[in-house]
C-alpha positions in Angstrom: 21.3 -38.7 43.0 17.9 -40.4 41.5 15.8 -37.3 40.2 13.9 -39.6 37.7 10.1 -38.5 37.4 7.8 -40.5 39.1 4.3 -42.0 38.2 3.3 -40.6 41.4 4.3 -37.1 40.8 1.3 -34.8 41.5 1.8 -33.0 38.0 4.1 -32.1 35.4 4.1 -28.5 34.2 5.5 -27.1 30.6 6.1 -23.8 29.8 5.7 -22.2 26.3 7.9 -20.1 25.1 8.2 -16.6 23.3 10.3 -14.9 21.0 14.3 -14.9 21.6 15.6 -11.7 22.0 19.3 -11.5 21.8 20.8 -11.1 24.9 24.2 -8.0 24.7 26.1 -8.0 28.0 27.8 -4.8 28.7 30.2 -4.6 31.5 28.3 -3.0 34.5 29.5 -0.8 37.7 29.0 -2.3 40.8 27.1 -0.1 42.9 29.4 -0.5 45.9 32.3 0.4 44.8 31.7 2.5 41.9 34.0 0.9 39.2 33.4 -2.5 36.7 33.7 -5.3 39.2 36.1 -7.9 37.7 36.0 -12.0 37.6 39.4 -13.0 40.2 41.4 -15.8 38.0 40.7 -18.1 41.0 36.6 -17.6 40.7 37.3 -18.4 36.9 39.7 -21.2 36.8 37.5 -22.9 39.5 34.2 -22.4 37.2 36.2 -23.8 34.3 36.9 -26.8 35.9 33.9 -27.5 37.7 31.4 -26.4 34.9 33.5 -28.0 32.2 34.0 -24.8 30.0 36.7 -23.3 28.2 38.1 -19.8 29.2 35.7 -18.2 26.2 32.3 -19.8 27.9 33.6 -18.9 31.5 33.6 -14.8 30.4 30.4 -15.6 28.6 28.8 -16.8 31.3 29.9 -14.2 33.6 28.8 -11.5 31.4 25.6 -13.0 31.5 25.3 -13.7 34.9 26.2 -10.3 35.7 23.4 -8.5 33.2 20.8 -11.3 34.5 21.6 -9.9 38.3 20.9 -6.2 37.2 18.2 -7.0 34.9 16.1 -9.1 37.5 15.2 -6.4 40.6 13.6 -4.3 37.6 11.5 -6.7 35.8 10.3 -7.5 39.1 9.0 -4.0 39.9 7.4 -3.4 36.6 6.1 -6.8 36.1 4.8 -6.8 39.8 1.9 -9.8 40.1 2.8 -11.2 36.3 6.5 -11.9 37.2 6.9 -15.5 37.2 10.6 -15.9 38.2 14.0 -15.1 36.3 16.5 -18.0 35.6 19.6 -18.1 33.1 19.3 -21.1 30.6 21.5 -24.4 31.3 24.2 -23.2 29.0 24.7 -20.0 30.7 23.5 -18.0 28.0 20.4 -16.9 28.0 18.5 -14.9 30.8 14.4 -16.2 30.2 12.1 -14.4 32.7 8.2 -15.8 33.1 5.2 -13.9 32.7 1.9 -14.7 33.3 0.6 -12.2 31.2 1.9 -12.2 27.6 1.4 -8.8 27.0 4.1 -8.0 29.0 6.2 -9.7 27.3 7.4 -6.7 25.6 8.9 -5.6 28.9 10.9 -8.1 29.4 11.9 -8.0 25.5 13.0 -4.4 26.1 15.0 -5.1 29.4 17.3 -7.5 26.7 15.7 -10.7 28.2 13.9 -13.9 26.8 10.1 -13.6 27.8 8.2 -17.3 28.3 4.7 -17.1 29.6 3.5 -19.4 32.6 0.3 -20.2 34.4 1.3 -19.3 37.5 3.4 -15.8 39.1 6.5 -16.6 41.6 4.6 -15.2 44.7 1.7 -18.0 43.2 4.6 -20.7 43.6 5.6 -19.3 46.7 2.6 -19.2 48.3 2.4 -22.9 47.3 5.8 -23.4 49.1 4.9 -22.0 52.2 1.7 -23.4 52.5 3.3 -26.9 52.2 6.2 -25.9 54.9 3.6 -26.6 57.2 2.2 -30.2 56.1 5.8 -31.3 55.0 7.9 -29.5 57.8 9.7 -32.8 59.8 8.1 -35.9 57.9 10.7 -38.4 57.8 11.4 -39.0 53.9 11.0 -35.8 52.5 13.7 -33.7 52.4 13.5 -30.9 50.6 10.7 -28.8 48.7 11.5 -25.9 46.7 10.0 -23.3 43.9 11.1 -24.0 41.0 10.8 -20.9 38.2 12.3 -23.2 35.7 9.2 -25.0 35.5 6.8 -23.2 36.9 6.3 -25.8 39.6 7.0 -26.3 43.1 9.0 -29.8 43.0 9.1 -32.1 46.5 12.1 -34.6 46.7 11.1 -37.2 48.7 12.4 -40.8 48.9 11.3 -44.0 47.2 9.6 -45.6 50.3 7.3 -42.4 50.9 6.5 -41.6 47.2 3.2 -42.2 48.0 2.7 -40.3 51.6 4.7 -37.1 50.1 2.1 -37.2 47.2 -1.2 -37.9 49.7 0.2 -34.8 52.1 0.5 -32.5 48.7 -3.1 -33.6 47.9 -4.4 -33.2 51.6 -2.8 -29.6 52.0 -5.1 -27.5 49.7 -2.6 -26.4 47.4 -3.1 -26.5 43.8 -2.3 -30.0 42.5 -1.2 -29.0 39.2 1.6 -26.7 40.6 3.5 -29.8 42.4 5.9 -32.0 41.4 6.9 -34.8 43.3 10.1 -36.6 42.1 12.3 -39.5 43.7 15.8 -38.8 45.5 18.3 -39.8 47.6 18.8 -36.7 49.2 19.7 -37.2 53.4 20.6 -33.4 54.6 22.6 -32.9 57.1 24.3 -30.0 59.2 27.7 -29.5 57.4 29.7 -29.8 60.9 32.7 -32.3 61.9 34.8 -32.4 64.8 38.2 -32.4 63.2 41.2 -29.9 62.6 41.2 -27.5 60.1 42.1 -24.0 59.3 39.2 -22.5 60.1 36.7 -21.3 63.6 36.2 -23.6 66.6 33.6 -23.2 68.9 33.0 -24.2 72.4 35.3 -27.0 73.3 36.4 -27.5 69.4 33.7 -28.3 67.0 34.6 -26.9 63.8 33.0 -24.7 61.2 33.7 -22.1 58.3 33.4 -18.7 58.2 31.1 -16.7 55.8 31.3 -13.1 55.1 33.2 -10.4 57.4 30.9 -8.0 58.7 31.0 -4.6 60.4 32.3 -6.2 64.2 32.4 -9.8 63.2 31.1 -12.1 60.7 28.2 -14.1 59.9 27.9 -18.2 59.9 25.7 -20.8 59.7 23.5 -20.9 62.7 23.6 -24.3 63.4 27.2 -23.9 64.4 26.5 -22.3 67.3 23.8 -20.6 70.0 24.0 -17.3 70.9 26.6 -16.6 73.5 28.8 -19.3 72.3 32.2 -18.4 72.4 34.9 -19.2 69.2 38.4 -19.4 68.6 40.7 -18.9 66.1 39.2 -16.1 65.4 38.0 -15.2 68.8 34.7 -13.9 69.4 31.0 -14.9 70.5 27.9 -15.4 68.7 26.0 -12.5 69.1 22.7 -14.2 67.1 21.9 -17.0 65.9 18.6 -19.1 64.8 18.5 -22.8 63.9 16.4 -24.1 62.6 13.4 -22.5 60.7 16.1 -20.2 59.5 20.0 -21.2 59.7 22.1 -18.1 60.5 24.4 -16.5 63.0 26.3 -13.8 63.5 30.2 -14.0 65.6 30.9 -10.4 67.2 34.8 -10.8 67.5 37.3 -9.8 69.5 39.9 -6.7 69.5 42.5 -7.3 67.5 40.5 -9.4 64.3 40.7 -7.3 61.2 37.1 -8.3 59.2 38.3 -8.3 55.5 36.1 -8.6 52.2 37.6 -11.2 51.2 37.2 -15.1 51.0 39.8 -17.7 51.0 39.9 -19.6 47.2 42.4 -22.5 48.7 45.0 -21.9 46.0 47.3 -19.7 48.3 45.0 -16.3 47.7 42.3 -14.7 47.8 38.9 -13.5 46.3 37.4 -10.2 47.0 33.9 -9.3 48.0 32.5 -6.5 46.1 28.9 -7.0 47.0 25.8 -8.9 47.8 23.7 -8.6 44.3 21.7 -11.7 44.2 22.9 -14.0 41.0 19.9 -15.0 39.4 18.3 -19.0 39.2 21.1 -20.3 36.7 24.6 -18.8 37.6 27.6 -20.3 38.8 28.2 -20.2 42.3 31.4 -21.2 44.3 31.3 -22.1 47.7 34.7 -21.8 50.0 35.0 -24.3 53.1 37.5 -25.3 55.2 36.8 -29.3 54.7 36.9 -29.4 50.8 38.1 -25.9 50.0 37.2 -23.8 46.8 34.2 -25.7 44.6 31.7 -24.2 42.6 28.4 -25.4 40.5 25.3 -23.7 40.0 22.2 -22.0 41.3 19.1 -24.4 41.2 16.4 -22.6 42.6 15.7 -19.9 45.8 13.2 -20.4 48.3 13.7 -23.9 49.1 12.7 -25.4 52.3 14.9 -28.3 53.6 13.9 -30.9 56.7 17.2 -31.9 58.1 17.3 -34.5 61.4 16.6 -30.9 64.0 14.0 -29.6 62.0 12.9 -27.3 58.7 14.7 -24.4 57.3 13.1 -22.7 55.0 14.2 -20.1 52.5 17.5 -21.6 51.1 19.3 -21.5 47.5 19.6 -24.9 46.4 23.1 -25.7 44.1 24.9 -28.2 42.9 28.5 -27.5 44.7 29.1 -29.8 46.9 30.3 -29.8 50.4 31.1 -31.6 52.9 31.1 -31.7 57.2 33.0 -28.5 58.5 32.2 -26.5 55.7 29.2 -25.2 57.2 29.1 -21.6 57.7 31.1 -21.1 54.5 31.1 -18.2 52.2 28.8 -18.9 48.7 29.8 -16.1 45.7 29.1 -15.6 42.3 31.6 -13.6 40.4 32.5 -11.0 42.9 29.1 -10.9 44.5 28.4 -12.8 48.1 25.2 -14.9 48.0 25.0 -16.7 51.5 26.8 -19.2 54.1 26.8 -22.7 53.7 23.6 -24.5 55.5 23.8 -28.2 54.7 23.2 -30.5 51.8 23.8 -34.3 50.1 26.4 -36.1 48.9 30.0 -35.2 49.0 32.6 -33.6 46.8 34.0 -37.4 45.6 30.6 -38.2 44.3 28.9 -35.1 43.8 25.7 -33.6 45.8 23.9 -30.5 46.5 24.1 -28.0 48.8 21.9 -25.2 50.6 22.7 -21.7 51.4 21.2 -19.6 53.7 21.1 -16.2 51.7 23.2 -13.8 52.9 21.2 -10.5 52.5 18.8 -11.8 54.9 21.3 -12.5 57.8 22.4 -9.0 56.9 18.9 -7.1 57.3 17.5 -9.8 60.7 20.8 -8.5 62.3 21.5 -4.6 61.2 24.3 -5.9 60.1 27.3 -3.9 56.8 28.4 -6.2 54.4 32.2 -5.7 54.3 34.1 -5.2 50.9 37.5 -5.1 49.5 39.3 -2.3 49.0 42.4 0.1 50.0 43.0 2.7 52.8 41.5 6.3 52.1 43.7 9.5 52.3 41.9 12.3 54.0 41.7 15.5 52.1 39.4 18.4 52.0 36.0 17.8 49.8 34.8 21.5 49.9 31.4 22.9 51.4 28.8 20.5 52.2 25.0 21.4 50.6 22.5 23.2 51.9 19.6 20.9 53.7 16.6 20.1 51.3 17.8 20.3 47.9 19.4 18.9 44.8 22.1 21.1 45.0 26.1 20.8 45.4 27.3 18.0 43.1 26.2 16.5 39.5 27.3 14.3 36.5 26.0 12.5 33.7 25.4 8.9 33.7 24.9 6.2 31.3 22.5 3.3 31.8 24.3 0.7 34.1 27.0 3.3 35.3 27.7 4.8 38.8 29.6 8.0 40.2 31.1 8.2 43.9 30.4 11.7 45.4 31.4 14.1 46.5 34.1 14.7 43.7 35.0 11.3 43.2 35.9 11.4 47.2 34.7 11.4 50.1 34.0 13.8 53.3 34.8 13.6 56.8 32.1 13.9 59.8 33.8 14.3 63.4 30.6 13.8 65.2 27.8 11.9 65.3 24.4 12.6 63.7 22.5 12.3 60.8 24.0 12.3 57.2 20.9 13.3 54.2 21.2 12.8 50.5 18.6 13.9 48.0 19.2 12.8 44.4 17.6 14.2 41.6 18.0 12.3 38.9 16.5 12.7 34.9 12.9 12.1 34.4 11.8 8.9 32.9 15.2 6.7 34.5 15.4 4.8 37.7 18.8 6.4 39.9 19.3 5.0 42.8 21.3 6.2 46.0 24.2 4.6 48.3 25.5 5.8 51.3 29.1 4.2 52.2 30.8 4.5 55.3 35.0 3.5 55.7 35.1 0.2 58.1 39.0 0.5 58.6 39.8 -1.7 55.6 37.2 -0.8 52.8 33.9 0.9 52.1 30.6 -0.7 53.7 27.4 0.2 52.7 25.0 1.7 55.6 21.9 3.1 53.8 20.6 3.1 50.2 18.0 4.4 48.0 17.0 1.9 45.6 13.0 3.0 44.5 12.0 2.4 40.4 11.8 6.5 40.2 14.1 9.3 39.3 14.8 10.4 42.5 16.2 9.0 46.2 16.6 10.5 49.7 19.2 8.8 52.6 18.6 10.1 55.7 21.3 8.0 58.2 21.7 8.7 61.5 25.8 7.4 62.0 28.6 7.9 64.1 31.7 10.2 63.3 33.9 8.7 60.2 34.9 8.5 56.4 31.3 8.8 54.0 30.5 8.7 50.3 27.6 8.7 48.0 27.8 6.4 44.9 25.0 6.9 42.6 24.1 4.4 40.1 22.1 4.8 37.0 19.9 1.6 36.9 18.0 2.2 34.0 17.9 5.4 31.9 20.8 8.0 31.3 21.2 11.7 31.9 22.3 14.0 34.2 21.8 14.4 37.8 22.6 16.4 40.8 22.8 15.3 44.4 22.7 17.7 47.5 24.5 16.1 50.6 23.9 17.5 54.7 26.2 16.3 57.2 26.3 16.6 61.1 
């Protein structure tokens, strides 16, 4: 693909840099499962070869990827207005985070990342993005238009013919020149679907697709696979949502007798398991598993990008370089052990090379109400003692270290035979940032319901549920110290 800078190009934008700070990855707990989350050999042989490092680099990377994912949702809270996007650097390394202000560069310092100032915040550049969504939004040409933290710029692919137009709209919309980039490509987007055999879903009278992530009932797709009330095979089931375009997701309710499993298909003869949806931040491998082209991975280019395929706009996307191909729409997208989103559509193939859109799977999860499933074994019931009193603190406790996480009560878990509301009030130490989980047991593993995620000390869960296996995990996000946790039940 042709990404060469153009004389057209609205502007070009240059960061300056700060200070280095090195960058020490400790291995971190995964807050849904309450134990380090590991790399699966097929995730890392599959990096190796597609990223071209050696088995040394790979655990490098990953250890960065992983701090850079934890580090992020912080230095977004403190930084608020002045945060100006998070992205690792190209060799995997480093995690830089902009500022608009350089005094807080000392935050970012502190959180163990590389601070760079910028002229403009992320929600500056998004704004940017969303104002040009509706000047750009179906013009024949332009493709795709995305934010892009790396340069502080909101970059607008369209092709060579329309160089011109796509920098006359940018001028006509209002937006801040000097924020837009308009470069050349090649890029032609399409739907990722194909009317061929596979192993994978059919819908209707057999067009194919891959599925994403297994959810509580079903699992969630790519919405341009199928309307709502569409009926699939192999599994069966019927789309109980779906939105295309604008946004390009979907949710299959299926039937009795499918077993939803955290787990996604690596097409070596196994699997890979899905301990989470923490978002991977702008730089981080990503592997994308599809029923056409199987198990390939590249990296994350940018979020937020807004992509004009032949029906119309979706907006919101990660743009990658994996590559896919037709009938590998829908698939699941995962960095380490972490689910990002379903494929959407993209360039190219997986001969050549190309990139590829994903709608982000924490959204499909939130539009729809929807629990993430996750990998894990069968729980045997035992007794877990007296639940706490209403209101208070009081019942369970431990010490934590920053980055660490506890499952309560007892390292267990406690039965409710009826429904109602289940409360948890954590109090954690003053001057760290705990946060709260509420788990409930799908039949095959542990799926978060509720959580508790503020920048203080303490959380409260109040979840109104039906009767089954819960647990608390309590994470230390920053800070360490001890912290009690009282627990109601109905």
């Amino acid at each position: 693909m042709n990404r060469k800078r153009t004389a057209l190009a609205i502007a070009g934008l240059v960061a300056a840099g700060a200070a280095v700070t090195a960058l020490t990855i400790p291995a971190s707990a995964d807050p849904g499962t309450g134990t380090v989350a590991p790399i699966a050999p097929e995730v890392q042989a599959a990096v190796e070869r597609d990223l071209g490092l050696t088995p040394g680099a790979a655990q490098e990377r990953f250890r960065a990827e992983e701090r850079a994912a934890r580090v992020e949702p912080g230095l977004r809270r403190q930084l608020g207005e002045t945060f100006g996007g998070g992205w690792l650097s190209a060799d995997g390394k480093t995690y830089k985070v902009g500022v608009t202000d350089k005094n807080q560069a000392r935050k970012v310092k502190a959180a163990g990342a590389e601070p760079v100032t910028v002229a403009r915040s992320e929600r500056q550049l998004d704004a940017i993005r969303t104002r040009l969504d509706g000047v750009l939004s179906g013009v024949e040409g332009i493709p795709v238009w995305y934010t892009d933290v790396t340069t502080n710029s909101v970059v607008v692919k369209a092709h060579a013919g329309v160089m011109t137009k796509a920098a006359d709209l940018v001028r006509g919309s209002g937006v801040d020149g000097a924020a837009v980039r308009v470069v050349e490509s090649t890029e032609a987007p399409r739907p990722l679907i194909d009317v061929i055999g596979g192993n994978a879903y059919y819908i209707g009278s057999g067009t194919r697709c891959s599925i994403g992530f297994s959810v509580n009932g079903g699992f969630v797709t790519a919405g341009h696979c199928g309307s709502n009330g569409a009926s699939t095979t192999q599994p069966s089931g019927t789309f109980r949502g779906s939105s295309f375009p604008g946004n390009d997701y979907a949710w299959v309710q299926v039937a009795a007798g499918n077993t939803p499993r955290g787990l996604v298909n690596n097409y070596s003869g196994g699997t890979v398991t899905v301990a989470g949806s923490t978002e991977a931040a702008v730089g981080s491998s990503i592997c994308r598993s599809g029923s056409t082209t199987g198990w390939r991975c590249g990296t994350i280019q940018a979020r937020n990008s807004s992509v004009t395929y032949p029906q119309g706009t979706v907006t919101g996307l990660i743009q990658t370089t994996v590559c896919a191909e037709p009938g590998d729409s829908g698939g699941s997208a995962i960095s380490g052990s972490q689910a990002q989103g379903v494929t959407s559509g993209g360039s190219g193939n997986c001969s050549s090379g190309g990139t590829t859109y994903f709608q982000p799977v924490n959204e499909i999860l939130s539009v729809y109400g929807l629990t993430l499933v996750t990998g894990g074994g069968n729980p045997t019931p035992t007794p877990t003692g007296t639940s706490t009193p209403p209101g208070g603190c009081t019942g369970y406790s431990g010490t934590l270290s920053a980055g660490g996480s506890q499952v309560q009560p007892n390292n267990s878990y406690y039965q409710s035979t009826v429904s109602g509301t289940h409360g948890g009030r954590l109090c954690g130490p003053a001057g760290a940032d705990f946060d709260l989980f509420l788990q409930k047991w799908n039949g095959s593993s542990w799926a978060q319901v509720a959580k508790s995620d503020s920048p203080s000390n303490n959380e409260t869960i109040s979840y109104s549920g039906t009767a089954g296996y819960y647990r608390y995990v309590v994470q230390a996000y920053a800070g360490s110290g001890a912290y009690t946790l009282g627990i109601t039940k109905p």
